[in-house]
C-alpha positions, 0 to 999 in steps of 0.5 A: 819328377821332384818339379811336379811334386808338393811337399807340406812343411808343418811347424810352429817354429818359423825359423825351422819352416823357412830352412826347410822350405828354403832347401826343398825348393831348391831340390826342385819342390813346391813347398806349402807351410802350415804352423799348426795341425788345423792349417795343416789340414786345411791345406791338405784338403784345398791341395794336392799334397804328395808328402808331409813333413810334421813337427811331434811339439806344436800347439794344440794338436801335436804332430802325432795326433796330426798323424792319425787325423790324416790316416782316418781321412780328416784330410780328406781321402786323397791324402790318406795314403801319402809319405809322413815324416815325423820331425822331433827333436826328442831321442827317447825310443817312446817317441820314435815308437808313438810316431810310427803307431800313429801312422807315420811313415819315417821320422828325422830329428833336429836340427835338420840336415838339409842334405839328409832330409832330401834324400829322406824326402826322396826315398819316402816318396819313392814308397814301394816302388823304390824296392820295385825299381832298385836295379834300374835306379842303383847307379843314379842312388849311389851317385847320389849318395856319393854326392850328399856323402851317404853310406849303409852299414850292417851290424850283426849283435850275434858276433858284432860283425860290421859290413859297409856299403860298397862305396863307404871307403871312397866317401870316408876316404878312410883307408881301412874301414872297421869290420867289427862293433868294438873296432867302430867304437874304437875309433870314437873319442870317450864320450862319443864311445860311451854314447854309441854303445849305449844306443847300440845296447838299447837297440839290441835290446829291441828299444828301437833304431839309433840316431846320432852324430859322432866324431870318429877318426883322428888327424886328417882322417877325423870324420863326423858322421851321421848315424841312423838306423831303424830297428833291429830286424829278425835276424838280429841285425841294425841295418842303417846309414850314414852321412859323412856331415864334416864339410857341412858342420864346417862350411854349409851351416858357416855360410847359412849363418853368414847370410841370414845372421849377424855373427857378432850378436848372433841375431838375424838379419833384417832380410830375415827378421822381416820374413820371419815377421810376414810369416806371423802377420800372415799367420794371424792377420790383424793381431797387434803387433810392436816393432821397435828400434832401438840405437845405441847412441855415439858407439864411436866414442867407445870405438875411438877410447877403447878400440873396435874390439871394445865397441863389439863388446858392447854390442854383444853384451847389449844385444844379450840384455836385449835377449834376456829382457824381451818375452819368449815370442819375441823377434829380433834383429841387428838392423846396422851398426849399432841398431837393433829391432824387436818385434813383440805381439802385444794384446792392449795397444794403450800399455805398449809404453808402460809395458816397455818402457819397464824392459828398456830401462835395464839396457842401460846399465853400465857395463865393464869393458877393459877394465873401464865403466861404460854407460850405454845410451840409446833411443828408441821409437816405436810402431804399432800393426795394424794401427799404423802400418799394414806390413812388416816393411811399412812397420819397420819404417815408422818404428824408424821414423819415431827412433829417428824423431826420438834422436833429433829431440834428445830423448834417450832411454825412453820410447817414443811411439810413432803417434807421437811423432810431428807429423806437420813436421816429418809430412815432408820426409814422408812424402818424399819416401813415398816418391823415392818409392816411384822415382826409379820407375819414373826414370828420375835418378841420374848419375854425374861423374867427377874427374881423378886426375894423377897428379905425377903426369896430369892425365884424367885417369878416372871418374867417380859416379855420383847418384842424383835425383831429379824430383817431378816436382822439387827438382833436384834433391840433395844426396844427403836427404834422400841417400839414407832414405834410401839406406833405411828403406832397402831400395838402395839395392834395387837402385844400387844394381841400376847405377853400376848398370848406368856406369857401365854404359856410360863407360862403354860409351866414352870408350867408343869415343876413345876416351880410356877411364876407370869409372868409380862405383859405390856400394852399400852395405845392404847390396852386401847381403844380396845373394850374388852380388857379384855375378850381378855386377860381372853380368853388367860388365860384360853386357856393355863389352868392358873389363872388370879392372875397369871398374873401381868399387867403393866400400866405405868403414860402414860397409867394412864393419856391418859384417866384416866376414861376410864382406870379406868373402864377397870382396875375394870374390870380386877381387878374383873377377878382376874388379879393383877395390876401394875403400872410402872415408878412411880415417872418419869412423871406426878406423882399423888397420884390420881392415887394410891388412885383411881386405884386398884393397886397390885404393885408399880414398882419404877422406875431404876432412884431412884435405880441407887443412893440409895447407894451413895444419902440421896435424893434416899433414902428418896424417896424410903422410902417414896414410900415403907411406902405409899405402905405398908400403902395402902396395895401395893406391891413395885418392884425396878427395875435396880437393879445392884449391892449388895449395892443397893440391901442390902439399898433396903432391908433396906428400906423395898422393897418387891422384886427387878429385875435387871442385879444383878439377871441376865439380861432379857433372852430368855426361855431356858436360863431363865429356866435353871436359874430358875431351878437353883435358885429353886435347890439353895433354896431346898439346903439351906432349906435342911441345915437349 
């Protein structure tokens, strides 16, 4: 039933509307969203709507005022009758009593319990039918309660007797349940005590049902429960339910905020700022927008002297500058690393520098970390909608482009605006943007494969897949030109899933010819904020007939710190599927030991720039040397890449390298080139095995 139903979500507040939205779909609703009473109405009339969910605090007219315009037919006569759950924030009994007087048919309170309000959803659209039906439905309700971890209670204020719900025991999993008020109100904590009896007291004093989240319990049996009621009824009884919310407040909530916002900043990510943006551009077409963005400059530098944990201070300390500075309407965003946006309505397009430029200055205050004085620099560029850019994507990245332009000509702690920007001189980049956007339809991306060979016997053990682009026009375009292109963009997801695709057929295919290979894949921070990733990447393992272990993904430092526990998670869930892990650059950036001991690391891929002087520097040496010893001791794998000639490949022997890759086995090469290598190397082998 809940696929045919349309429910209506009206709230001012974005964040709120999409939470809501996001869970009632996935309850099987459609799901309409209105940020004010006059949209609200207006899409009860174009629509069929079969139950509502209103806000009390929105401009102009509030939720209850919203109430009684639906119940006189505003809406039109269709929507008259239907379920209205009031949203509120507020506790006060006046509230509660205001939103039933005004027509509605139930009330819930923030935050939302997504879990709680689907079945609030539920059971209001069920109506006076539920009553009707409670025999047939009673197995599928208590299953369902079972399942969201709902219960009933009854409280007598003649004797203070308490009854529970038949199956109250089981989701509690409490071995004795208290049968009295006094003994409820034992198992709470002081303050929990003090508020419970007190919303009890008011309830029995006629002033309404109850509504709160306490924490009863102790030790493994500690619970937080959820409790609500509506008001007493004649014969003097609270009659109400609860939710055992524990795993929720521990896990759900967890992985909410691990997926649409940065832990460290607490800031939302780019996938969600950008929603959030749309939702206002769509809400008010053609009122002025900024978006700006704002990095902080050579962050590495503070990591290297004072330690990772001193560069998320700065960070964190940042981002809340960033907070206080920036008006109430604001919308911001952790882009990257080190790369912060914020998008601001603004009335007069011609004041945006100097309006800015006065709550920018105070980002760059010094700031103590470690007992040291730290001064942050930055740039900034900026994009005005709808002047120049008509979406919120197209917004991001000319506010990009001018930050970009603001880092190449030095200028710090100002904002530099798009219409500034060289247009003569970024006409390039933009128009290779332009067809980087065309190029994955237009088949123009290739991949080509560079052999790792282990050094102990020789063998060609595995290849590295390398992205590469073949312009229509230009021809073959560097990686280091378009790869960022791609990074800032986000298209380096959508190209990102075809490449493990391509490697996994291609790999297939040299199976077939007899040739056995562990085929390297890279990986990119922004495919780490896809919701399952994982299940993507083994759909195309197992479409082409492989094993998982024959895979080897690549995560570079970057990757590691964008959001080191949500990377985490998904790397178990790889690593549980079978697929071998490697980290790249290893010792270039932000290095830490955290992340080889956390991590569930295969590989350890050391970086060219130790390579290229192991023969000639003690320095090189000794750093290899200890990366090798730190890998053996923790069961690691080590590849040197860049390898180029036949001293730094015999020191890397010396040094106890498992395998190396680089131009002295050959330079990265399309298919039929790489398998005619192979193919040869394999000859080679048998031919030295047979002399043997």
């Amino acid at each position: 039933m809940a696929s045919m139903l349309t429910l209506l979500v009206v709230d001012d507040d974005p964040t709120i509307r999409l939470l809501a939205s996001s869970g009632l779909k996935r309850k099987g609703y459609e799901v309409l969203q209105a940020p004010d009473a006059e949209q609200a109405i207006a899409l009860c009339r174009d629509n069929v709507i079969d139950l509502a969910l209103i806000d009390v605090n929105m401009p102009g007219r509030n939720g209850f005022e919203l109430v009684t315009s639906i119940r006189r037919g505003e809406a039109g006569s269709a929507s008259q009758q239907i379920p209205l759950l009031m949203l509120t924030g507020s506790d006060d009994v006046a509230s509660i009593d205001k939103a039933f007087e005004s027509g509605a048919t139930d009330f819930i309170t923030k935050p939302i319990n997504l879990p709680l309000l689907a079945e609030r959803v539920k059971y209001a659209l069920r109506g006076a039918a539920r009553e009707k039906a409670l025999r047939d439905t009673q197995v599928e309700q208590v299953s369902a309660c079972k399942l969201a971890r709902l219960g009933f209670w009854q409280l007598s204020f003649d004797d203070g007797a308490l009854t529970w719900s038949p199956d109250a025991g089981e989701v509690l999993q409490w071995e004795e349940l208290p049968h009295h008020r006094d003994a409820l109100l034992a198992l709470l904590p002081s303050t929990d005590r003090l508020r419970l009896d007190a919303a009890l007291n008011t309830a029995e004093e006629g002033g309404g049902g109850i509504n709160l989240e306490v924490t009863a319990g102790s030790g493994q049996f500690e619970r937080k429960l959820r409790l609500q009621s509506g008001s007493k009824n004649a014969d003097n009884q609270l009659v109400g339910a609860f939710q055992d919310v524990t795993a929720q407040r521990a896990f759900e909530d967890k992985a909410v905020y691990l997926s649409e916002y940065d832990e460290l900043t607490d800031l939302p990510k780019r996938r969600l700022f950008l929603n959030l943006l749309d939702e206002q551009l769509s809400a008010s077409p053609g009122v002025p927008w900024v978006l700006i963005v704002i990095d902080i400059s050579r962050l590495h530098r503070i990591n290297d002297v004072l330690g990772i944990q001193a560069g998320d201070q700065v960070l964190a300390l940042f981002a809340q500058r960033l907070k206080q500075s920036t008006p109430a309407d604001a919308l911001m965003c952790r882009l990257e690393a080190d790369t912060f946006g914020v998008a601001i309505p603004q009335a007069a397009e011609e004041e945006v520098e100097h309006h800015y430029h006065s709550w920018l200055m105070p980002l760059a205050r010094a700031c103590v970390i470690n007992n040291a004085e730290v001064f942050v620099d930055f740039t900034a560029g900026g994009s005005l909608y709808p002047r120049e850019a008509a979406t919120s994507e197209e917004l991001l990245r000319t506010a990009l482009l001018a930050q970009r332009f603001s880092r190449h000509q030095a200028v710090t702690q100002r904002l530099v605006m798009f219409s500034e920007v060289d247009v003569s001189e970024d006409e390039s980049l933009l128009s290779l943007e332009t067809d980087l956007r065309k190029a994955l339809g237009r088949e123009e991306f290739f991949l080509v494969y560079q052999p790792q060979q282990y050094l102990g016997t020789g063998e060609i053990v595995g290849v590295e897949a390398l992205l590469r682009w073949r312009h229509h026009e230009k021809g073959v375009i560097s990686p280091a030109t378009f790869i960022p292109l791609l990074e800032e963009s986000g298209l380096i997801v959508e190209v990102g899933d075809w490449v493990i695709q391509e490697a996994c057929r291609q790999l297939a295919e040299w199976q077939r010819k007899g040739l056995h290979l562990c085929m390297g894949v890279n990986l990119s921070a922004l495919q780490f904020e896809q919701s399952g990733l994982a299940k993507r990447i083994a759909e195309h393992v197992a479409a082409y007939g492989l094993k998982p272990h024959q895979l080897e993904l690549e995560i570079t430092e970057s990757t590691a710190m964008s959001n080191p526990e949500a990377t985490l998670a998904i790397l178990h869930e790889l690593k549980g599927l079978g697929f071998r892990i490697a980290i790249d650059d290893f010792g270039t950036g932000h290095s830490s030991y955290e992340y080889l001991l956390r991590f569930p690391l295969d590989t350890l891929k050391i970086d060219r720039s130790f390579v290229v002087g192991v023969a000639e520097s003690r320095a090189s040496r000794a750093i290899i040397r200890s990366l090798t010893a730190l890998s053996q001791g923790l069961g690691l794998k080590t590849i040197a890449e860049g390898v180029e000639t036949q001293r730094q490949r015999d020191y890397l022997d010396a040094l106890d390298t498992d395998e190396i890759q680089g131009f002295l086995l050959a330079r990265p090469m399309e298919p039929p080139a790489c398998l005619q290598f192979l193919q040869k190397m394999v000859a080679s082998e048998s031919r030295m095995a047979e002399t043997v």
